[in-house]
N, C-alpha and C positions, 0 to 999 in steps of 0.2 A: 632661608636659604638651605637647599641642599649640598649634602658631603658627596662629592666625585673622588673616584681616583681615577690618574692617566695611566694606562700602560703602554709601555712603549714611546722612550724620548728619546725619540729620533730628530732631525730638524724639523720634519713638519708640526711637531709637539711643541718642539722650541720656539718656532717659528710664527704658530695659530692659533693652536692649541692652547697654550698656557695664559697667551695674549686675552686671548676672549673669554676664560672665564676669571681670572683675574678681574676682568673689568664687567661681568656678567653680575647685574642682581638675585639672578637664581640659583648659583652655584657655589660651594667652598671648596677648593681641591685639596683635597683631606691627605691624598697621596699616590704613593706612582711607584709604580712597577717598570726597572728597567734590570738587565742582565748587568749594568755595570751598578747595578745598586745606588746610581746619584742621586741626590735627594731635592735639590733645587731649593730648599726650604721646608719641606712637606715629611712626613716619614714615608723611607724609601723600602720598596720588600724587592726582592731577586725575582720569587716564584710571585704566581700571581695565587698558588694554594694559601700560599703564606699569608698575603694581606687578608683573603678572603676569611681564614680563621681567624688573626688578628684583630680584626677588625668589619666585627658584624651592624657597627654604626652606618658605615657608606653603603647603600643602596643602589648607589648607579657606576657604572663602571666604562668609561672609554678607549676603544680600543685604537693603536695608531701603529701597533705591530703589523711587519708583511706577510702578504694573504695568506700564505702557507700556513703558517703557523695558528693561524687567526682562529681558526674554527675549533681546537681543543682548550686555548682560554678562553672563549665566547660560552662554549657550553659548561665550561667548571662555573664559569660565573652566573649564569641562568640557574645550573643545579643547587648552587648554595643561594639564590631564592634574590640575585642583584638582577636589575633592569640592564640593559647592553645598548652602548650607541659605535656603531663602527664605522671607520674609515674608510673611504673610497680606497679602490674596492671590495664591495664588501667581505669578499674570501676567495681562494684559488680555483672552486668550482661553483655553478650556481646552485650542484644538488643539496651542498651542506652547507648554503644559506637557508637553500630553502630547510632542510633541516633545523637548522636552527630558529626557525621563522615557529612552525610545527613547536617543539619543546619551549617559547616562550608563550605561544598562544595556552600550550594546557596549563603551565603555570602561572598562569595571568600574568605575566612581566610583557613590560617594552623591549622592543628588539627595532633599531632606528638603523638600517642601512644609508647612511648623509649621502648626498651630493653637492660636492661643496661650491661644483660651479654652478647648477640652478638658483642658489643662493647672489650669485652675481645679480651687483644693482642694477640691471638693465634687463633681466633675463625675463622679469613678468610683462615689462613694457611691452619687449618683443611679444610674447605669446597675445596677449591681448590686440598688437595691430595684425599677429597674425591669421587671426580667427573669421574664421567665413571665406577666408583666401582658397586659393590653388598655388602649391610652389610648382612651380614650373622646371626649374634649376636653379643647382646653388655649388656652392664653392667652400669647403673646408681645410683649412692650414692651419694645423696643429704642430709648429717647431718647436723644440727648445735643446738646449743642452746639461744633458743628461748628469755631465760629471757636474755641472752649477747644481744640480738641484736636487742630488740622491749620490752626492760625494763618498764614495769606498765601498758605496754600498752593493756589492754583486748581485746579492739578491734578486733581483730587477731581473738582473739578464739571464736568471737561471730559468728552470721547470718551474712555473707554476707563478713565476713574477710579471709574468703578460709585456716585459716591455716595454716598447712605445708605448703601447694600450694601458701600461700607467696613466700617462697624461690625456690619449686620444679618447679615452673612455668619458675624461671630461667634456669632450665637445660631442661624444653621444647621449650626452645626458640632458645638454642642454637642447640639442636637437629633438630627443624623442619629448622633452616636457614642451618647446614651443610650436611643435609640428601639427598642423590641424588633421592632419591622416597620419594611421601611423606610417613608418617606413622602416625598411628591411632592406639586409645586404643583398648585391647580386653576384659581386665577385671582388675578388681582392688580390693584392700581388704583397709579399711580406719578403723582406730582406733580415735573411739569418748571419749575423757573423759567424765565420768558420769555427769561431772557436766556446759560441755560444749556444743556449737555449730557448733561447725568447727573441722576436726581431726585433730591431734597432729600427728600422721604418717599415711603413704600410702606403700602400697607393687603394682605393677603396672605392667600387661602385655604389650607390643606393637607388630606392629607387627614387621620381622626382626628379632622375636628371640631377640626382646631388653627386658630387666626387669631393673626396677625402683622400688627403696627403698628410699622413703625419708623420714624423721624422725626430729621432733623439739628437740627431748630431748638428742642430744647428750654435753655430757659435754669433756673437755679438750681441744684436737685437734680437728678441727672444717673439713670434708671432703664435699669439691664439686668437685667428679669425677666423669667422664664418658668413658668405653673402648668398643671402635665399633670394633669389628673382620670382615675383609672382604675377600673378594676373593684373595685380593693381599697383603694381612699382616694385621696387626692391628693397628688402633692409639687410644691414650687417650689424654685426654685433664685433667688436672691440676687446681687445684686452681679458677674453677670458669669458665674455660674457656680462661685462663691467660697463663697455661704451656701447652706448646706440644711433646709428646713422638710420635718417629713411632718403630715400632717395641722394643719398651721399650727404645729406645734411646732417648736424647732429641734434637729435630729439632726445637723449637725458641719460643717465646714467653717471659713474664717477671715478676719475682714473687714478682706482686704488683696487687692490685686492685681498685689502684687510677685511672689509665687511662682511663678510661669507664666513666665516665662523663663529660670529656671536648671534648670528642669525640661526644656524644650524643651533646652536646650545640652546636658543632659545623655544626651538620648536621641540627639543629635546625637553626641555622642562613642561612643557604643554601635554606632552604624550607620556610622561611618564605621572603625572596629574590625573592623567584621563585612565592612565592603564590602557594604553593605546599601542599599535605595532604600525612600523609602517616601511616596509620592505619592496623596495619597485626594483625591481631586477633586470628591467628593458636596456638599459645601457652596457648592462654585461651579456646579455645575450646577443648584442651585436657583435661582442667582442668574439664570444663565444664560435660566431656563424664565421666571423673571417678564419680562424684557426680550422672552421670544417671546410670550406670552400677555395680557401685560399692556395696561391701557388707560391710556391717557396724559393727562393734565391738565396743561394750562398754568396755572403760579400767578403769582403777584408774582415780578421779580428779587429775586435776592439774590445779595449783597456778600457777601463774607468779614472782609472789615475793613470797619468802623462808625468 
């Protein structure tokens, strides 16, 4: 087994993160880097300088800090000679991934940009019935609410937090891995709160005849669907990427959204085995293209905490 450390416990750390290697045969979480210095069991360092001199035993290092920040502990951690697996997504612009892509290749280290929803149980089924197709048109809704699942957290809504495109970025990741052409924005409409930085929803053209609706504010029932209409029937995918219908029926998948992180850890122990990078950046570049082409609305403020 390999020695990890997490930086950054936030909930999706608490949440997935700690879950999955916990119960991962290839991993020991050695330790964790958070600003409140909590330890969960593990030794806990503040800076991530710190652990990295500390502790020249761990080798791999995961990052679950937001994007902003992401990019000057990714490369302290590459330069003192650790492998790097980061968190969707993978940082606030795509130049200084790609940078960071660049500095792990010349020092032969892993650099593992996840996506944690292509990991959904459903997501390879779909690509596979979708191969040799034409989509025609498709249908994405991406809701959820905001304050459930990144509680306090401002960051989100500032410069360089993307957002909606937190989450929407999930259902472009799964489209651009099960898409048999690739596909591209053609225009987009982004709702700014007056009192923010980042929009709160998107409405989104592609091509294919696909339209994307994603939105922070939805309350109750929480929706991540997508239905691709093709030449030879349609399918939707469920839950995230989790369930699969073909023709409204259901063909396999499972209605959970634990599995996508021990999955990811596990491809993570593979590439850092091989001395392997594997950086696909097409899901941020969609995001990328709505922020260039997009038109802009001011909405009502919004709070995080009510």
């Amino acid at each position: 087994m390999m020695k990890i450390a997490l930086v950054g416990m936030g909930k999706i750390a608490h949440d997935q993160h700690v879950p999955a290697l916990q119960a991962s045969p290839d991993w020991t979480l050695a330790a964790t880097v958070s600003l409140d210095g909590r330890s969960d069991g593990q030794t806990s360092f503040v800076r991530i300088e710190d652990m990295l001199l500390a502790r020249p035993d761990i080798k791999v290092v995961s990052l679950c800090l937001p994007p902003v920040p992401r990019f000057l502990v990714a490369r302290a951690a590459l330069a003192a000679g650790r492998h790097v697996m980061l968190e969707k997504p993978p940082g606030a612009t795509l130049s200084e991934v790609q940078n960071l892509a660049v500095q792990a290749r010349a020092q032969g280290l892993t650099l593992y940009a996840t996506w944690h929803s292509r990991a959904a149980a459903a997501v390879a089924l779909a690509k596979v019935w979708l191969a040799g197709k034409t989509i025609r048109s498709g249908r994405i809704t991406w809701r959820e609410d905001v304050r459930k699942w990144h509680p306090g957290q401002d960051w989100i809504l500032d410069a360089g937090g993307m957002g909606v495109f937190d989450t929407g970025i999930n259902a472009f990741s799964i489209l651009t891995e099960i898409a048999p052409d690739p596909v591209h924005l053609t225009a987009a409409e982004l709702d700014f709160p007056a009192n923010r930085q980042a929009p709160i929803a998107a409405r989104l053209s592609l091509t294919h005849g696909i339209e994307a609706d994603f939105d922070f504010r939805q309350e109750g029932t929480q929706t991540w669907d997508m239905t691709l209409d093709t030449d030879e029937g349609s399918l939707s995918l469920r839950l995230g990427g989790n369930l699969l219908e073909i023709g409204g029926e259901y063909a396999g998948g499972e209605p959970t959204v634990m599995g996508e992180y021990p999955v990811l850890y596990a491809r993570m122990a593979e590439l850092v085995r091989r001395r392997e990078s594997e950086v696909d950046l097409s899901p941020m570049r969609l995001v990328a293209d709505a922020f260039l082409v997009g038109r802009r609305t001011t909405v009502e403020p919004f709070e995080l905490t009510v």
